[in-house]
N, CA, C and O atoms as CSV, one atom per row, in Angstrom:
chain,resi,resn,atom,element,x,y,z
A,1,UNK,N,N,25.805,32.567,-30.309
A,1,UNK,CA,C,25.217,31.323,-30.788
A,1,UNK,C,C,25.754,30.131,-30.018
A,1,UNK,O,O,25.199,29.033,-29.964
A,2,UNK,N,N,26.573,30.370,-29.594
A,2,UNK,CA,C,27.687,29.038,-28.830
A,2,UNK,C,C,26.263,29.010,-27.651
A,2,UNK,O,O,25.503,28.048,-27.754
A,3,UNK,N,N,26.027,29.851,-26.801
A,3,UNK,CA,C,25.458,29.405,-25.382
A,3,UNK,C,C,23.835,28.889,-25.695
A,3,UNK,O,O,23.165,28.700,-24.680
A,4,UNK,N,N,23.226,28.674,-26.882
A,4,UNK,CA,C,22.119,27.964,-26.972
A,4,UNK,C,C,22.426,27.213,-27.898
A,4,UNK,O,O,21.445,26.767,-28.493
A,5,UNK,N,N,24.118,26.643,-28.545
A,5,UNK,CA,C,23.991,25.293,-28.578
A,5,UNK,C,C,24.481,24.553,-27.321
A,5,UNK,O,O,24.312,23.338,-27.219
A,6,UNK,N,N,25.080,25.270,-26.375
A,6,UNK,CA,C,25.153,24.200,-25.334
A,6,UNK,C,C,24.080,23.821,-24.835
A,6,UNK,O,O,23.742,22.668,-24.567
A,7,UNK,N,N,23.092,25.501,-24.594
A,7,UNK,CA,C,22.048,24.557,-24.153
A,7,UNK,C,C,21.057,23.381,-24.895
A,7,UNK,O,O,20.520,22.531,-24.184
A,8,UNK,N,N,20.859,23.388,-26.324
A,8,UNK,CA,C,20.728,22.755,-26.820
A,8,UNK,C,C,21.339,21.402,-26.961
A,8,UNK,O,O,20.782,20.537,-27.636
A,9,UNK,N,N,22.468,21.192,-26.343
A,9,UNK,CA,C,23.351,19.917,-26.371
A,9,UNK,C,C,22.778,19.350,-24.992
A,9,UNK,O,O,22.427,18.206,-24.703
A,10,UNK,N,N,22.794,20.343,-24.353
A,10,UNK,CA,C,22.517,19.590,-22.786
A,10,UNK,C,C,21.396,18.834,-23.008
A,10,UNK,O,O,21.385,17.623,-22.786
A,11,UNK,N,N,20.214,19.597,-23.534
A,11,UNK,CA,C,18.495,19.129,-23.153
A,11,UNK,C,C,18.539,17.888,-23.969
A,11,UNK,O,O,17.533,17.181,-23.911
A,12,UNK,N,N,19.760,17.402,-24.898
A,12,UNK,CA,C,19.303,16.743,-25.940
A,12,UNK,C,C,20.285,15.357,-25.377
A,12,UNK,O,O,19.882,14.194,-25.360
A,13,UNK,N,N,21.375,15.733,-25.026
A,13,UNK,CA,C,21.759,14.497,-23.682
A,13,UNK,C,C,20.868,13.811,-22.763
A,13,UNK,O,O,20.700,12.634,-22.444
A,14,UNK,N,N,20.199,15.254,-22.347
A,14,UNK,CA,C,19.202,14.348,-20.677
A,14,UNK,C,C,18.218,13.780,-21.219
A,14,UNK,O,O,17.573,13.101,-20.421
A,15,UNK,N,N,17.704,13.783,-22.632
A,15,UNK,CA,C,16.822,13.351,-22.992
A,15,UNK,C,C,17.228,12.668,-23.406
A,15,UNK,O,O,16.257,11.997,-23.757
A,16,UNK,N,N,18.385,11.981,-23.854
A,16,UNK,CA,C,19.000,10.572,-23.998
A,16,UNK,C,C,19.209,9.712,-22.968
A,16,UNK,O,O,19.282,8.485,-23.036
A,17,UNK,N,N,19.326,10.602,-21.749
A,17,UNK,CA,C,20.013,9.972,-20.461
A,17,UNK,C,C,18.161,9.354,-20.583
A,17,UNK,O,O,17.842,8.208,-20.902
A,18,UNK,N,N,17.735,9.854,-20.428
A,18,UNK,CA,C,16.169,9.573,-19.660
A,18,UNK,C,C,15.381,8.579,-20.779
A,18,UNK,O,O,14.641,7.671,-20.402
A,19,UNK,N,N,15.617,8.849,-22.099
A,19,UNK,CA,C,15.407,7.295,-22.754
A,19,UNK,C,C,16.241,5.672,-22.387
A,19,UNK,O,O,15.746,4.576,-22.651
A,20,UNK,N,N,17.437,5.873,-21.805
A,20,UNK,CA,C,18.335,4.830,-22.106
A,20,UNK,C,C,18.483,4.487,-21.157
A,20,UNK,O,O,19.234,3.518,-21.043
A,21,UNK,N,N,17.806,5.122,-19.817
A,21,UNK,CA,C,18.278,4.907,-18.100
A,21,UNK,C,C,17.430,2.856,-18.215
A,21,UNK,O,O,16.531,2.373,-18.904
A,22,UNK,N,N,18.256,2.349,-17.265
A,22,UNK,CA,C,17.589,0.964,-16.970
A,22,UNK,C,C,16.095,0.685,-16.443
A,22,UNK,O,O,15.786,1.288,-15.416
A,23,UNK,N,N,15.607,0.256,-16.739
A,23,UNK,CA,C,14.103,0.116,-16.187
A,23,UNK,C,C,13.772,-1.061,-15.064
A,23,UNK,O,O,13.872,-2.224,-15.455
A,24,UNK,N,N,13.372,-0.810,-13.646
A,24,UNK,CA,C,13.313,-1.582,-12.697
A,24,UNK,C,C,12.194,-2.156,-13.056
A,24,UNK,O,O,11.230,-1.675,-13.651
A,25,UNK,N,N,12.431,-3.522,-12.543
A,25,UNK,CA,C,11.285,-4.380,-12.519
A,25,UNK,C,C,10.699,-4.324,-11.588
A,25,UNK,O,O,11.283,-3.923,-10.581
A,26,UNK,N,N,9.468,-4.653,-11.520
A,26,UNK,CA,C,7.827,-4.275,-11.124
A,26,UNK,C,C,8.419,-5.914,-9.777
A,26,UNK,O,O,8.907,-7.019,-10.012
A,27,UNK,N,N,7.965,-5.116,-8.303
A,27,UNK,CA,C,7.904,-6.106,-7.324
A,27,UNK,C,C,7.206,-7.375,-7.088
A,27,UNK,O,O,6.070,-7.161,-7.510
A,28,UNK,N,N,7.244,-8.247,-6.770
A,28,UNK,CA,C,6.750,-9.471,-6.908
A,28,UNK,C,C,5.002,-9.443,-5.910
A,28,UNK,O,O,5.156,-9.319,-4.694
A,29,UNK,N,N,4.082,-9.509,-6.213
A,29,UNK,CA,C,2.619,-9.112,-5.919
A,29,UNK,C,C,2.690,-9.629,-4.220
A,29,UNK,O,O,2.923,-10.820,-4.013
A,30,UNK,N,N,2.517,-8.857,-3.248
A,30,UNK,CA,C,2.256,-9.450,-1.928
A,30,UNK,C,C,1.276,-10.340,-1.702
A,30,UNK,O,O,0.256,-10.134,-2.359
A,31,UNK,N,N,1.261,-11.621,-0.702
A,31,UNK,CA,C,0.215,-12.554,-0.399
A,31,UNK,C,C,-0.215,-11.706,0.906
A,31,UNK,O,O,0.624,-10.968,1.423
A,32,UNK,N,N,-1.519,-11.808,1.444
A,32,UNK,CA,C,-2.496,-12.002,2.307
A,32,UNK,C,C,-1.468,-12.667,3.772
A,32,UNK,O,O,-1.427,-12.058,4.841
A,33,UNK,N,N,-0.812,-13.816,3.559
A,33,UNK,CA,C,-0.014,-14.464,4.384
A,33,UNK,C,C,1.277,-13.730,4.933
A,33,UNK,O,O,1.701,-13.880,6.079
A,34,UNK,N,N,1.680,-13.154,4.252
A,34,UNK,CA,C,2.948,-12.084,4.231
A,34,UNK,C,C,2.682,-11.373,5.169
A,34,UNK,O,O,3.500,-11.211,6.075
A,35,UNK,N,N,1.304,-10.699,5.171
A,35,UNK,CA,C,1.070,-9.065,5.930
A,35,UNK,C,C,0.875,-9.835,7.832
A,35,UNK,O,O,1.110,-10.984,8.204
A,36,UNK,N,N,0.404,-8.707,8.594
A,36,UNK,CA,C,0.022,-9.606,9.786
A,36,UNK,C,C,-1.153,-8.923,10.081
A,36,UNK,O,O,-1.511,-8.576,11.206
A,37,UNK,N,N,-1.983,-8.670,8.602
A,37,UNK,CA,C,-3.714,-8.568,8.983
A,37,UNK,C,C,-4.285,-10.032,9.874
A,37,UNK,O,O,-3.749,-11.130,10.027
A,38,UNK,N,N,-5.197,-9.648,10.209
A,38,UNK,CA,C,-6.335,-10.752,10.281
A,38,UNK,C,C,-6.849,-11.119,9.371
A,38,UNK,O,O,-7.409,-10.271,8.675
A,39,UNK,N,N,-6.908,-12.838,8.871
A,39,UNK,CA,C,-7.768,-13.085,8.273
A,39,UNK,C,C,-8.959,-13.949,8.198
A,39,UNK,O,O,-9.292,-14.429,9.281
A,40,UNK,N,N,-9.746,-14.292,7.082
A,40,UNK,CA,C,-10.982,-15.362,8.095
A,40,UNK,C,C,-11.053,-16.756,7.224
A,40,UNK,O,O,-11.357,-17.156,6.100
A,41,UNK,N,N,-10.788,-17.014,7.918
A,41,UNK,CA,C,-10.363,-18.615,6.892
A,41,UNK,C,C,-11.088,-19.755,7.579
A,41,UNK,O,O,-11.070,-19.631,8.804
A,42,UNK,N,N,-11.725,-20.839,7.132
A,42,UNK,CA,C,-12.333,-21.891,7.634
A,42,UNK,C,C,-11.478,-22.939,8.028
A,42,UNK,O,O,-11.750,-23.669,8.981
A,43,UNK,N,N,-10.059,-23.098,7.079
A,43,UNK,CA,C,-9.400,-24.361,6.976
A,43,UNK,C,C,-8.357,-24.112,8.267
A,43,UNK,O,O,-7.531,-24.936,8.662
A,44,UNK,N,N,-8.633,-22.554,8.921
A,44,UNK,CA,C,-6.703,-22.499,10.047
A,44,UNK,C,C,-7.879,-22.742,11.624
A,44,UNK,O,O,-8.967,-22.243,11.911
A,45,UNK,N,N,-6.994,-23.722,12.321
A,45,UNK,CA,C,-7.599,-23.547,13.419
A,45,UNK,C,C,-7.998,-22.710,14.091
A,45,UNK,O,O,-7.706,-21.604,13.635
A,46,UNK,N,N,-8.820,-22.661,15.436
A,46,UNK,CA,C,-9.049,-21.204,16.337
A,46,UNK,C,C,-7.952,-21.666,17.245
A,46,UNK,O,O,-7.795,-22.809,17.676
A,47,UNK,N,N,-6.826,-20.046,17.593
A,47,UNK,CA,C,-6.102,-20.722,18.403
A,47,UNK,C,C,-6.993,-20.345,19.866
A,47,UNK,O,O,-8.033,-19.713,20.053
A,48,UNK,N,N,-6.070,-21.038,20.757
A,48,UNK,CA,C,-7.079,-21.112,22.280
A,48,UNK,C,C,-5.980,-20.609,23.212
A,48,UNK,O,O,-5.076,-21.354,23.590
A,49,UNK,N,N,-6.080,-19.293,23.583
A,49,UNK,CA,C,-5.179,-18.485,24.163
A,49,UNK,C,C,-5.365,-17.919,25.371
A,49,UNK,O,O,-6.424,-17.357,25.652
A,50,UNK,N,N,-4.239,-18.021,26.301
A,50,UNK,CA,C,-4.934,-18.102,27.651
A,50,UNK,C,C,-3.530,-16.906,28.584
A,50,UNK,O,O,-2.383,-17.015,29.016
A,51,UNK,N,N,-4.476,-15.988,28.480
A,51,UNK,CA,C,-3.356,-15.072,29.283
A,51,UNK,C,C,-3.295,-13.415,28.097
A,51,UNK,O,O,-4.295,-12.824,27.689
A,52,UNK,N,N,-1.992,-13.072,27.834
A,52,UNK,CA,C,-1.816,-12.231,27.343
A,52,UNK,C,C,-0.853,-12.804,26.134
A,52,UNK,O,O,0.009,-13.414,26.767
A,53,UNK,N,N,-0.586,-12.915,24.959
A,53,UNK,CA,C,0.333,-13.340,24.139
A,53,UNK,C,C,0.076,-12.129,22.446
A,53,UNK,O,O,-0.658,-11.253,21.989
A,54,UNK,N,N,0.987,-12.743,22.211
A,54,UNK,CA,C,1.417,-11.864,20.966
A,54,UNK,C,C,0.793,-13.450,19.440
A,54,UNK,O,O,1.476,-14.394,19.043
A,55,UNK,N,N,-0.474,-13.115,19.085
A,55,UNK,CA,C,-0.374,-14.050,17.734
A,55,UNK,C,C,-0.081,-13.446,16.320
A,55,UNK,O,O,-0.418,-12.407,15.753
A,56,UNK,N,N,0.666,-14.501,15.996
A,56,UNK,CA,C,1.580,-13.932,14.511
A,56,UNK,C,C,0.624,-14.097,13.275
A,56,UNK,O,O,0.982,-13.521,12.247
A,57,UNK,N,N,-0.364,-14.699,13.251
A,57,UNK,CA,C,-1.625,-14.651,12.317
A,57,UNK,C,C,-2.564,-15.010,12.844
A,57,UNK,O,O,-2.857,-16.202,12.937
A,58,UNK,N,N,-3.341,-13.942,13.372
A,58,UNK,CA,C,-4.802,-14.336,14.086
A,58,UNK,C,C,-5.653,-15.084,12.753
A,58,UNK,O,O,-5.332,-14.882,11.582
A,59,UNK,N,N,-6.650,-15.869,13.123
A,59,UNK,CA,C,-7.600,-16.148,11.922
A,59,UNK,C,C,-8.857,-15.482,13.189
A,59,UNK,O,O,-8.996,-15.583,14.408
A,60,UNK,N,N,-9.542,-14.837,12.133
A,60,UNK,CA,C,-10.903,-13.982,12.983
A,60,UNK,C,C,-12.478,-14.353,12.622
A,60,UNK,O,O,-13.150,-13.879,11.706
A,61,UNK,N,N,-12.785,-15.127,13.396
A,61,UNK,CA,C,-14.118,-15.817,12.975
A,61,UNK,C,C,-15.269,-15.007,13.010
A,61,UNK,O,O,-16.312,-15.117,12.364
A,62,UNK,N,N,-14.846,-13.963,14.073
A,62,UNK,CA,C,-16.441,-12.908,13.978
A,62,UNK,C,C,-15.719,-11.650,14.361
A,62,UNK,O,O,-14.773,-11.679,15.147
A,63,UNK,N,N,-16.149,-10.578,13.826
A,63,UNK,CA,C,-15.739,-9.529,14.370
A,63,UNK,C,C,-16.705,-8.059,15.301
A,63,UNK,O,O,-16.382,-6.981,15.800
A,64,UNK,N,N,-18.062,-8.893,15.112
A,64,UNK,CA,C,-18.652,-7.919,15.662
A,64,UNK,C,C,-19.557,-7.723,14.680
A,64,UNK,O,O,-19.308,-8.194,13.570
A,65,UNK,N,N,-20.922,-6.904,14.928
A,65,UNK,CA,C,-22.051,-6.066,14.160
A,65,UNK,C,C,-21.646,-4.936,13.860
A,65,UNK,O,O,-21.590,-4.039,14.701
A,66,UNK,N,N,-21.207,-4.733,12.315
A,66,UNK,CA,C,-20.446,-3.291,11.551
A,66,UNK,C,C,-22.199,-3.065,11.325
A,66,UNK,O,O,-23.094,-3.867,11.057
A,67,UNK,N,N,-22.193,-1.521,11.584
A,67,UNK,CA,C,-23.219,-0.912,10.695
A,67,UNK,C,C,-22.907,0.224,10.631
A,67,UNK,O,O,-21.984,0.559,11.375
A,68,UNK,N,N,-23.565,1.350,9.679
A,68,UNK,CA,C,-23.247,2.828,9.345
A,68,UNK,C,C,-24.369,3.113,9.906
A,68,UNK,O,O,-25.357,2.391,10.046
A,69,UNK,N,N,-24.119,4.694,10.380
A,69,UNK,CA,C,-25.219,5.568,10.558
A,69,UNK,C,C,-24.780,7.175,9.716
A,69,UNK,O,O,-23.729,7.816,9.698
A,70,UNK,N,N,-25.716,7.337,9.276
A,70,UNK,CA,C,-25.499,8.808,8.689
A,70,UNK,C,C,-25.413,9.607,9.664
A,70,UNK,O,O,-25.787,9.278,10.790
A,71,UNK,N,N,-24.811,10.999,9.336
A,71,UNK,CA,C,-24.015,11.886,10.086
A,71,UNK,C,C,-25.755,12.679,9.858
A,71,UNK,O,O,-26.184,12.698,8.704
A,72,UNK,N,N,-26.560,13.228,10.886
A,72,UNK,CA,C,-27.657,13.940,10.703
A,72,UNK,C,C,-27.612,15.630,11.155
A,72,UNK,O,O,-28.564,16.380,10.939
A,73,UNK,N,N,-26.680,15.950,11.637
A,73,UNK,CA,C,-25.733,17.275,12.343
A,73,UNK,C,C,-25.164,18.185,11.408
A,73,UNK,O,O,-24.108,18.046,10.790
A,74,UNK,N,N,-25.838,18.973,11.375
A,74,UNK,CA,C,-25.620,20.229,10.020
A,74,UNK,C,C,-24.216,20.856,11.028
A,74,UNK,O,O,-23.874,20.729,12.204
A,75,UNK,N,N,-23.540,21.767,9.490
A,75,UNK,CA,C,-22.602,22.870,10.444
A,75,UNK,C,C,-22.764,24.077,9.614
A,75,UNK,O,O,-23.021,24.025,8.411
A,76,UNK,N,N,-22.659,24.812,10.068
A,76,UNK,CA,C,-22.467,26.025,9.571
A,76,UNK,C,C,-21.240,26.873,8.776
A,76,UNK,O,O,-20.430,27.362,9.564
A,77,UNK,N,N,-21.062,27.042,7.838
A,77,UNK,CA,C,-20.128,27.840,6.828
A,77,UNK,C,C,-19.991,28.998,6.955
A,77,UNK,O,O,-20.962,29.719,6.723
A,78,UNK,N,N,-18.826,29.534,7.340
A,78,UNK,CA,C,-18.898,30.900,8.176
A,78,UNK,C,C,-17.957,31.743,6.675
A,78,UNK,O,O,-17.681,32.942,6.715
């Protein structure tokens, strides 16, 4: 009887440990400004760049004609 109250003592500790452990607080929400996406903004100038350089926040006024095309190419299941 002794070796399933220890185990019984144990499961009933960790399940104290695991109610009473400290709870981390939730990270502070990232800005848009933080990351070094592109973004498209009216109010940031266009910068005017001449050569090869490294920009630390592009603002992107056009990016091109996105369109989808469906995949029309069957495959075979072997």
């Amino acid at each position: 009887m002794g070796f399933w109250t220890a185990i019984g003592i144990s499961f009933l500790f960790s399940y104290l440990a695991y109610l009473l452990r400290p709870k981390p607080k939730a990270p502070p929400a990232g800005q848009i400004e933080e990351s070094g996406v592109p973004i498209a903004s009216a109010s940031k100038p266009i910068p005017k760049v001449y050569g090869t350089v490294w920009i630390k926040s592009p603002n992107v006024v056009w990016y091109g004609d996105l369109k989808t095309e469906p995949i029309k190419r069957k495959t075979s299941q072997k």
